[in-house]
N, C-alpha and C positions, 0 to 999 in steps of 0.2 A: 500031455505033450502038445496038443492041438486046442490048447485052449489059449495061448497067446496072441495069437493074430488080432483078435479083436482089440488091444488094446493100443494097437498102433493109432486111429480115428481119435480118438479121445488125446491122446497125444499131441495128435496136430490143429486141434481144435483149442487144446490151451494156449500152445505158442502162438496162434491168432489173437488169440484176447490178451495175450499180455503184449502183442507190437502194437495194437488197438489202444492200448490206457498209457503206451510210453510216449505216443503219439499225440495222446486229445490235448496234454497241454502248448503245446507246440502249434496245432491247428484254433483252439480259445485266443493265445495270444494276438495271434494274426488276424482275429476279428477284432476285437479293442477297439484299436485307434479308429475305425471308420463309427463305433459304436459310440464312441465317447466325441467325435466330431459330428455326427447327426444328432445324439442328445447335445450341444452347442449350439447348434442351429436352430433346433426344436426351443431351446432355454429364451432366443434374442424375442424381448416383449417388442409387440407392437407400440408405434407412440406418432400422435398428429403435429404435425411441424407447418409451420409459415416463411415460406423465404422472402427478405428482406428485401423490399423494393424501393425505394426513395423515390418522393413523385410529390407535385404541390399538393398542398394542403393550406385549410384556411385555420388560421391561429384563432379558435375561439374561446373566448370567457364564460364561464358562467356565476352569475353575480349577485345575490340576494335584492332583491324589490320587493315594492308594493304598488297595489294598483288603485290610484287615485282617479276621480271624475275629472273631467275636461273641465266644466263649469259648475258652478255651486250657487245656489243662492236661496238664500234665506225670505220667506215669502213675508210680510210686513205691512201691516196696515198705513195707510196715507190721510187717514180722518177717524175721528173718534166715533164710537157708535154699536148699538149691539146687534152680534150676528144672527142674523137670521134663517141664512141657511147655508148649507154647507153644498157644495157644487161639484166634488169631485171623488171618482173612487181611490182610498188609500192604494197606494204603489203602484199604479197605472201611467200609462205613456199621457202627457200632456202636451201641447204646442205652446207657442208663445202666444197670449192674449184669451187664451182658453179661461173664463169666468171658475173662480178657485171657490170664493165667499160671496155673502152679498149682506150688507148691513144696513141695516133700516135705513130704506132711503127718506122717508117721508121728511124728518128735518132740513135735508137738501133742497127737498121741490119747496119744499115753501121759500130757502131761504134765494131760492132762484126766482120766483113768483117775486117778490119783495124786492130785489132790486132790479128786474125788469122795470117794477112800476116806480121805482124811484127813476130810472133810466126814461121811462117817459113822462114822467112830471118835471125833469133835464130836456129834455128835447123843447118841451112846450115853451120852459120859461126861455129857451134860447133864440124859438121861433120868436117870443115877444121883442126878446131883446135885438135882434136882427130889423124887427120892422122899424121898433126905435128910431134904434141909428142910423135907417135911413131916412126916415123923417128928419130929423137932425140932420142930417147930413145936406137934408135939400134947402131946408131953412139957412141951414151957414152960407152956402152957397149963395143964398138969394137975402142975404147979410140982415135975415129977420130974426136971427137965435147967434148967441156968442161962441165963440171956438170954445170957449169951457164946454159949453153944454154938448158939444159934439165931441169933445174925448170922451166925456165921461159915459157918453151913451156908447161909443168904441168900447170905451173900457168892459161896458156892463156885458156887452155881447164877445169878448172875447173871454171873460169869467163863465158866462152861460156855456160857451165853446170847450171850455175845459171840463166844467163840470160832467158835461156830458158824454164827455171820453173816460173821465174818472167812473160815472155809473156802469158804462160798456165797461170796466176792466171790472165792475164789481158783478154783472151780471156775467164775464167769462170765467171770475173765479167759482161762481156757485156753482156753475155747472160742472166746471170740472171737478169740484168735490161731490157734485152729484157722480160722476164718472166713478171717481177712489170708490165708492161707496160698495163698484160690484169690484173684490179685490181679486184683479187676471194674473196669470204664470208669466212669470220677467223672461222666461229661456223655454227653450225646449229640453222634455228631460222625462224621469218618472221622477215619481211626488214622492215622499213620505208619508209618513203618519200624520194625522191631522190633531195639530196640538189643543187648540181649543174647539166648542163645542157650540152649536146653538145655546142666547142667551146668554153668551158672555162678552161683559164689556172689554171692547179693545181700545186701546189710547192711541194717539198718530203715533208713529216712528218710534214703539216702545223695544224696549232692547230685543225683549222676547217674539220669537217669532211665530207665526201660525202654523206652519208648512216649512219642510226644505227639497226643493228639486235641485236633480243631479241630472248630469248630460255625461250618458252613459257611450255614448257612439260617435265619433271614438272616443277611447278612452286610456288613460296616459299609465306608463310604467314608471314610477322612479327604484332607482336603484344605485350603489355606490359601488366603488372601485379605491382601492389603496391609493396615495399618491405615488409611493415606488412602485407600483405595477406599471403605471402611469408611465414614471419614467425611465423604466426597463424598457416598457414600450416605442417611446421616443429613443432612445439609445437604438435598438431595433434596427430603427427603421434610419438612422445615419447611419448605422455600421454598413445596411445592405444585408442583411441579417434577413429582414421582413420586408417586402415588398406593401406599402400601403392602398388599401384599398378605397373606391373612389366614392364621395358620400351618396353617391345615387346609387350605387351597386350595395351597398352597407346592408347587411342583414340583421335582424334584431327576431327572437324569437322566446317564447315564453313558453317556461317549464313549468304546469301544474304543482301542486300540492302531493298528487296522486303519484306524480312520475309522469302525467301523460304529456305528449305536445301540443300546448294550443297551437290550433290545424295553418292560423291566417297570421302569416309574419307580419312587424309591423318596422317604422321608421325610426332613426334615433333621431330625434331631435335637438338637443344641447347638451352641453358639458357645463356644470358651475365654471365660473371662472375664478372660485377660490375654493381653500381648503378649510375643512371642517378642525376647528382647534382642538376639539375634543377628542374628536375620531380619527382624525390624521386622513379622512375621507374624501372623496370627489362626488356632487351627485350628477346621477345624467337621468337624461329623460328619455323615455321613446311614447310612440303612439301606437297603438295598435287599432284595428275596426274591432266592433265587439256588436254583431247585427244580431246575436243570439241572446246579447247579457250574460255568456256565461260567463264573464270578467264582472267582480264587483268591488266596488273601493273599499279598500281593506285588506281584502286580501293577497295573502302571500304567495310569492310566485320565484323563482329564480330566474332569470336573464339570458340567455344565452347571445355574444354579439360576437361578430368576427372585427378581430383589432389589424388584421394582416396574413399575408401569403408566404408560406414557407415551403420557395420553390422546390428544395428536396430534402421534405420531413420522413424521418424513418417512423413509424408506427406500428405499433405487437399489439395483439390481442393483452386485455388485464389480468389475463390467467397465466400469460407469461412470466410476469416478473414477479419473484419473488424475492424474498426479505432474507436475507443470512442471521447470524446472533447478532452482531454489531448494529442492525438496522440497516444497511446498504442495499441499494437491489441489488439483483446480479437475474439471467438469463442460462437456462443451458441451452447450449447451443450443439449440434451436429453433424463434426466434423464427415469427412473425405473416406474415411474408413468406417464409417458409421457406429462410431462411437462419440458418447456423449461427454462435451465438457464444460463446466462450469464457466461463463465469464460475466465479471462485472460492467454493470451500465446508471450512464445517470439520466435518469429522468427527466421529463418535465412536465404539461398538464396532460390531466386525462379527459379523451373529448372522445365521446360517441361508443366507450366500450373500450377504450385502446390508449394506450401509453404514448405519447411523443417520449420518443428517445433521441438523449441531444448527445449522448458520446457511448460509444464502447460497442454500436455495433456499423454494419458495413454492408453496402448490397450485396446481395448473393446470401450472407449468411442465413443458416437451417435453424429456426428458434424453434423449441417445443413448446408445443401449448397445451397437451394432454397425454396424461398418461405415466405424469410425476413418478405415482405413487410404486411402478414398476423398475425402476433401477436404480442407480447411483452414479453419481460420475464415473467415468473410465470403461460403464457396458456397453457392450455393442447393440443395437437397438433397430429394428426394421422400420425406419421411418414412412409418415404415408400425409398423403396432403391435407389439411384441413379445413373444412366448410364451416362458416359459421352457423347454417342452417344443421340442424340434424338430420332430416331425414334424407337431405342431399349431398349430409357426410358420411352418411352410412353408403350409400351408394358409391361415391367418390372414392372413399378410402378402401373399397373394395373392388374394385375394378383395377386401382392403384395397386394395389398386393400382386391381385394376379399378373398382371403385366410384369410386373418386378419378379415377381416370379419366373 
């Protein structure tokens, strides 16, 4: 009979646990939504954007060349005779008049000795001829010799007179092939290879040459440009398009083989004033200093020149724009709500890393330049500024988060 009591406890301890399990789903729901909106929040990938700013820029080309020498000249014997020694170190800096060759002189001095002495056996006979005709000359007068006899003694002394200018041109020709004989550098330059050899016969003015110096400082760029680049560019610059820039301000700059920048800009020089029939081409010229020789003729280089000012170019990073299936660029771009959306843009060249964009986008607009591979159009996305340096994007875009935070 007193064994009930006890199980009143055990009673009311059920009825707890079943308002306890009619209850949990009731209190589950009610977390949900804030659970399923902080995983949302947690989902938006980070991504580095560039706002569009439009500001001058200089419209540069970059344009295939080669680097050709200032001067050239082909080193070339002026008298025939064999060399004797050879006077210069292969590929070495030369001056103008610096001794290159030297060819047996010995045939010169004689043939200069020889007509020296013809030039004074000229001299002599003209001194005769002078006393002559003044002897003559005093006889006519004093009417003891006939006026024949006084031309003719004229005559003899103004024939002696001649001759002996004719031997002075024959003794200044020896010598100056005694001069040819040591053959000097026509230019300033470095030399080439040295093509003949002690002991070999050279003939005057034979086609082949001994030597060729080049004049390396400065030293020229050519390189070519479309005709319709040409006159896109001209069009340009009437529309008001391009503002042109002034030929003393004119930049010209050379891109390595490597990628790298030769360091010393140089000047343009000319434009063809015709068009290549073959190539439909223009060529132009510039100068550059080249005090080191690292420019050598021959070699290939790319161009870069500013053609004009595009007072307000929009320009993106090259990792912006990308290719759809059709081939179009197109840009995502991020909107106001911070979500991302596709929009198309058409291009124009690429200078320094960065797209000139000539339609489809607008100052202000949020481009992304990293971080693609994290969404799709239409996701929302935590945008953050982006450096082109890294280590001072890293920094940047984290300072950026927290604050936005």
């Amino acid at each position: 009979m007193k064994s009930r009591p006890p199980a009143q406890p055990f009673h009311r301890s059920a009825c707890i646990a079943f308002v306890i399990a009619a209850l949990a789903p009731l209190l589950t729901g009610c977390d949900e939504p804030q659970s399923a909106t902080a995983a949302t929040k947690a989902a938006a990938p980070d991504v580095s954007i560039v706002t569009v700013n439009p500001q001058a820029r200089a419209l540069v080309r970059e344009l295939p060349g080669r680097i050709s020498p200032t001067r050239v000249s082909d080193v070339r014997p002026r008298v025939s005779g064999i060399v004797v020694k050879r006077l210069f170190n292969q590929g070495s800096e030369v001056k103008a008049g610096d001794p290159l060759y030297e060819i047996d002189p010995r045939p010169f001095e004689v043939e200069v000795q020889s007509n020296e002495a013809a030039l004074a056996k000229a001299k002599a006979v003209l001194e005769q001829a002078s006393q002559y005709a003044r002897r003559i000359a005093t006889l006519t007068g004093q009417k003891a010799a006939p006026e024949v006899e006084n031309e003719k003694a004229v005559a003899s002394q103004r024939q002696a007179e001649a001759d002996v200018e004719g031997r002075k041109a024959d003794v200044a020709r020896a010598r100056l092939n005694l001069e040819y004989a040591t053959i000097r550098a026509p230019i300033d330059g470095v030399v080439g290879a040295a093509l003949v050899s002690e002991g070999a016969l050279v003939v005057q003015n034979e086609a082949a040459g001994l030597a060729t110096i080049q004049q390396l400082d400065p030293i020229y760029a050519d390189f070519t440009q479309s005709v319709t680049e040409l006159n896109q560019l001209r069009r340009a610059y009437e529309a008001g398009d391009l503002d042109q820039i002034p030929a003393d301000a004119l930049k010209v700059r050379l891109v390595l083989d490597d990628g790298s920048v030769y360091p010393l800009p140089g000047r343009l020089l000319f434009s063809e004033a015709k068009v290549d029939v073959h190539t439909g081409q223009v060529t132009l010229r510039g100068e550059f200093p080249n005090p080191k020789r690292e420019l050598l003729p021959g070699q290939y280089v790319r161009v870069q020149i500013e053609q004009g000012i595009d007072s307000d170019a929009i320009a993106v990073p090259q990792q912006a724009i990308q290719r759809n299936g059709g081939g179009s660029s197109e840009v995502f771009v991020v909107k106001a709500d911070n979500r991302v959306a596709i929009q198309s843009v058409r291009v124009g060249s690429l200078q320094g890393g960065q797209w000139f964009v000539t339609d489809g986008l607008k100052a202000g607009d949020k481009v992304v330049v990293e971080g693609f591979q994290k969404f799709v159009a239409g996701d929302a996305v935590v945008p953050h500024i982006w450096v082109a340096d890294m280590a001072a994007g890293v920094t940047d875009t984290t300072s950026t988060a927290q604050a936005q935070r």
